[in-house]
N, C-alpha and C positions, 0 to 999 in steps of 0.2 A: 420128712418127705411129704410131699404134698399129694394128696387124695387126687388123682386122675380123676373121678367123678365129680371134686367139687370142684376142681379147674377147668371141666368140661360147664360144669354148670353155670361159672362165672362168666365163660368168654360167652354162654351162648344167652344170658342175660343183659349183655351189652348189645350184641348181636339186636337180640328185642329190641333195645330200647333204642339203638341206631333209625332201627327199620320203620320204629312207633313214628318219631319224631320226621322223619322223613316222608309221610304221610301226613302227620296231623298238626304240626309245630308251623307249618305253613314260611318258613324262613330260610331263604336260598342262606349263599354264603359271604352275599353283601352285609347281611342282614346279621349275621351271627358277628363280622368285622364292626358291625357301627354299633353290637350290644356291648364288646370286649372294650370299643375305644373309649381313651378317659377325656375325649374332647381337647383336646390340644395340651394338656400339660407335662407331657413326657412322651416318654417311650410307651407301649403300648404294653399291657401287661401280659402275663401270659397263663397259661392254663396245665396243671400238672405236669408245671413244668416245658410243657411242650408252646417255642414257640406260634403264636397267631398268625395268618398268610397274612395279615396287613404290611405291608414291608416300609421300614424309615420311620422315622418319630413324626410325630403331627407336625405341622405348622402350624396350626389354629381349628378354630369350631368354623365349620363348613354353613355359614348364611345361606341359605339356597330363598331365594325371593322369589320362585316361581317355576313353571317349568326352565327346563334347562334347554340352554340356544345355541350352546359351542358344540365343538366337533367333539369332547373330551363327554361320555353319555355318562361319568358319574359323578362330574363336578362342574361346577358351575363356570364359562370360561372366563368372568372376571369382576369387578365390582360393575355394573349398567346400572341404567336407569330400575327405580322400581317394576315401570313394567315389564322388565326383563326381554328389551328388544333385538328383534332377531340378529343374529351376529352375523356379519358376510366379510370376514379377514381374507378371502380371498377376492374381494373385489365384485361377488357377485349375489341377486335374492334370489329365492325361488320362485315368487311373484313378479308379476308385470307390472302390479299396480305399488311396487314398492322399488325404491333406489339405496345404492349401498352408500353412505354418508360416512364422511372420515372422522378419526378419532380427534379432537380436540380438547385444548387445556381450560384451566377456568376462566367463565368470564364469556366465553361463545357459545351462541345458540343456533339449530337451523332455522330457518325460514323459507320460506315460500318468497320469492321476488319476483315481479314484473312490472314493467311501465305501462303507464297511463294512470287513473286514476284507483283508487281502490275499489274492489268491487263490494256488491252488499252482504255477501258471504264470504267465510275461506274454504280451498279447495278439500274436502276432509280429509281428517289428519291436523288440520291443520287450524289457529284460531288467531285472534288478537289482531283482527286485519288494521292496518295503520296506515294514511295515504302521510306518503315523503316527499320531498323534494332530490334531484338528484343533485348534486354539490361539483362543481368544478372548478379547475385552478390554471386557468390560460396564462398563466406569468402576473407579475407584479402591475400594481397600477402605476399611472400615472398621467400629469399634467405638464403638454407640450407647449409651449410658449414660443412665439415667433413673431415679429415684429413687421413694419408696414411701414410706407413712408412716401413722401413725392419730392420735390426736385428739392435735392442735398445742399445746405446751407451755405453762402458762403460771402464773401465783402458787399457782392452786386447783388444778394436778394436779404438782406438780414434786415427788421428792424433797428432803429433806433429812437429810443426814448427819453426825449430831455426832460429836464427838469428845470424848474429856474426859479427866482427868486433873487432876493437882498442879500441874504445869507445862509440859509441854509438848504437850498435849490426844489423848496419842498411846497413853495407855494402854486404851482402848478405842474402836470404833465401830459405832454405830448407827443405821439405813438407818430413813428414816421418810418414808413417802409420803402426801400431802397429797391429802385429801378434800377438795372446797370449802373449800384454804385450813387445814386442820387434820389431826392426828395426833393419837389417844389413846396415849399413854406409861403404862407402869407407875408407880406412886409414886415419885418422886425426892424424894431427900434431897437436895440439893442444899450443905449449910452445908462450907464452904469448897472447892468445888468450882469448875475451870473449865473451857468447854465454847467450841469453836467448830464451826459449822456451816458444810455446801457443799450449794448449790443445785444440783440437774439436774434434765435432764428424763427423763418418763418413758417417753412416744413414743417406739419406733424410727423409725429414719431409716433403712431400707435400700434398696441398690441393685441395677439390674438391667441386666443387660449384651445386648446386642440387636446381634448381630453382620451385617453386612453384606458377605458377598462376593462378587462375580461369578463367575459359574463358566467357568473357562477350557477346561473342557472341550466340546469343538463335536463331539464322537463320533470314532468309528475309521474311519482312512483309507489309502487305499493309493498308491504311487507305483513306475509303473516307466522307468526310463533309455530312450532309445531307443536300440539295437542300435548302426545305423551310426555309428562314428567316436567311440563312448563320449557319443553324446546330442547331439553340441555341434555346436551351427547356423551354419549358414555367414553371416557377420557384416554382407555386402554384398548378398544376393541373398534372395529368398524361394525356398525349398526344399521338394519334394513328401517327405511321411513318410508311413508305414504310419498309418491311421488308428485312432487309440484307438477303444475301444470305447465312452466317451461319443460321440465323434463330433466334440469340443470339442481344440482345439490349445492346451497347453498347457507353460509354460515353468518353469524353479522354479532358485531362485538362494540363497544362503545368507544369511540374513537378518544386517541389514534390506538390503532394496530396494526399488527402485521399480517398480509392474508398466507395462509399453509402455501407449500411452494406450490407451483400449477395453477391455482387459482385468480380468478381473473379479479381484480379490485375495483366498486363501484362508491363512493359517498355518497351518503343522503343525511340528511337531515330533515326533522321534524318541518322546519320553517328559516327563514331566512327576511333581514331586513338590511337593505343597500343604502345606506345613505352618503355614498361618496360625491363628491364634488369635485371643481374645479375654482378657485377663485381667480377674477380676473387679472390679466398678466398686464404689465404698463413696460411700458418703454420709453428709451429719451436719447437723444445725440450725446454723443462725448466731450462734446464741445461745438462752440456756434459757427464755427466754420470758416472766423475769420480771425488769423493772430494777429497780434499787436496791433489793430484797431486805431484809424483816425478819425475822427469827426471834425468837420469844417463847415463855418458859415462862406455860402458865396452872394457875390454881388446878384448874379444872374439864375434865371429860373432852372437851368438847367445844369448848376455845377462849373460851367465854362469860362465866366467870366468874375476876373481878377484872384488870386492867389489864396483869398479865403482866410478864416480866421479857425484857427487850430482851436478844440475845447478837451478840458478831460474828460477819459471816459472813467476814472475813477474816486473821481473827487468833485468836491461845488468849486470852482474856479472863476474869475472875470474873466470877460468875453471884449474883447476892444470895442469903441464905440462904432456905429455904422449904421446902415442901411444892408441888408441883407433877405433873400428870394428866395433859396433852396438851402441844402443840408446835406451835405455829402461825406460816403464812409471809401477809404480807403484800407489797405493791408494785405495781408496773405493768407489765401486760402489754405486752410489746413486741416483738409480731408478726412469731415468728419463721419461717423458710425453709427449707424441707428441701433442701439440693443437694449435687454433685458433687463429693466431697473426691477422687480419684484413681480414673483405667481414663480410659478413651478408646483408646488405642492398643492398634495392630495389633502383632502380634509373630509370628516368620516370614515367610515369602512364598512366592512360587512357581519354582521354579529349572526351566527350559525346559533339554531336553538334544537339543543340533543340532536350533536354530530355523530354518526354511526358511520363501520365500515363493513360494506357486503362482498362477501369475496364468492365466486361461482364459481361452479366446474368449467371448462372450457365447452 
């Protein structure tokens, strides 16, 4: 049986030491939970048996980097930046002079953005000012070609060009351009002479180059880092920043990317160099304008008189003997085409140097 007096004495010696420690041990009952816990490696042990209020096994040793920013006042709400920036998961700061900035993956930082040129500070908060260029993409280029021409070839305006000679029709030539179909020639002797002719036309055919490029250039822009943690956003949480001076929260990641949904997408790049061109376009008829081709010497200055003497227009041939004035082409016109013998094509491009994408709040 147990002595009433010593049972009295034990409970009222706990009693003391309850009342001492609650006085003097200066240690709520967080404080008694983080002495019992074994830091993440199990269940939490327990004390004469009796278990600890800490309730569930650890997950792990609780990192706390600084004060605490979440809504949760005994643990920290997630991995942040070192400096442990302010968390706003509901979309809002407590400051004016701060904006709630979205969570993003690796690889994205905020920034500060605005056009014109970079200024000689960044707004604070904020560092690493960098003047850009903005980057634009109007469609594809390209090199128009169209061609030009005056009166359309044909029997009555084509040249023709003899040749003549003993034998090989190579010992001279001469350029004789067809009036309605005729040429006055000097007096030829023609007696053992042989002569072949070549039809052209006498229309230019030229071309004109009509270049199409989009201008990549969107004007001068500026970007600065934000201060804490070298820019970079805490990956889980929405986080309170110093607000740019648009007022607009924005991200920028090394292109190509994709900007978070909502977000408005701008490119820039550090610099840019356009060396595109156009080479020039040529053109030509399809043909000289006149089929099956005759050439004829005649008696008279004008084509009219006596029946003429037929030559080839593809070989050295004799010519019959005579006296002959002019040079006349016969045949049928066949309706020819001024177009595009070579150009079209772009040559150089645009080389973008450290292409980025900036994506902003609306």
């Amino acid at each position: 049986m147990v002595n009433p007096m010593r049972r009295a004495y034990a409970f009222g010696g706990i009693v003391a030491l309850s009342a001492f420690c609650a006085w003097s041990c200066g240690l709520d009952d967080t404080s008694v939970v983080a002495l019992l816990d074994d830091a993440g490696s199990g269940t939490d042990a327990t004390i004469d048996g009796t278990a600890p209020t800490d309730s569930g096994s650890d997950t792990g040793p609780v990192n706390d980097s600084g004060t605490d920013t979440g809504t949760d006042s005994g643990v920290d709400a997630g991995p942040c930046p070192a400096g442990d920036l302010p968390i706003c998961d509901d979309g809002t700061c407590t400051s004016a002079a701060e904006v709630c900035a979205p969570p993003v993956g690796s690889g994205w930082k905020i920034v500060s953005f605005g056009a014109g040129p970079a200024a000689g500070t960044c707004s604070p908060g904020y560092t690493n000012g960098k003047a850009v260029v903005e980057t634009l993409d109007g469609g594809p280029s390209a090199c128009v070609c169209s061609c030009t021409h005056g009166v359309e070839p044909s029997c009555e305006n084509a040249t023709v060009v003899l040749g003549t000679g003993n034998a090989t029709c190579s010992a001279s030539k001469t350029t004789n351009t067809m009036v309605n179909g005729c040429a006055g020639t000097a007096a030829l002797n023609l007696t053992g002479a042989t002569y072949e002719a070549t039809v052209s036309t006498t229309s230019a055919c030229s071309g004109l180059t009509d270049a199409s490029f989009p201008d990549p250039d969107g004007g001068a822009a500026h970007t600065c880092d934000l201060a804490d943690d070298a820019g970079v956003l805490c990956a889980d949480h929405r986080s309170c920043v110093p607000k740019p001076p648009s007022g607009k929260v924005c991200v920028a990641h090394a292109a190509p990317a994709t900007c978070p949904t909502g977000f408005v997408e701008t490119d820039v790049a550090d610099s840019f160099a356009d060396t595109r061109s156009c080479p020039a376009c040529t053109c030509g008829w399809n043909n000289d304008g006149c089929t099956s081709p005759v050439v004829a010497f005649h008696g008279s200055a004008d084509c009219s008189g006596g029946a003429g003497s037929a030559i080839s227009t593809t070989a050295c041939a004799a010519v019959n003997d005579g006296a002959y004035l002019s040079v006349g082409l016969t045949g049928t016109d066949s309706n020819p085409t001024c177009g595009v013998t070579d150009g079209g094509t772009v040559d150089g491009g645009i080389a973008i140097a450290n292409a980025e994408v900036v994506c902003c709040s609306p």
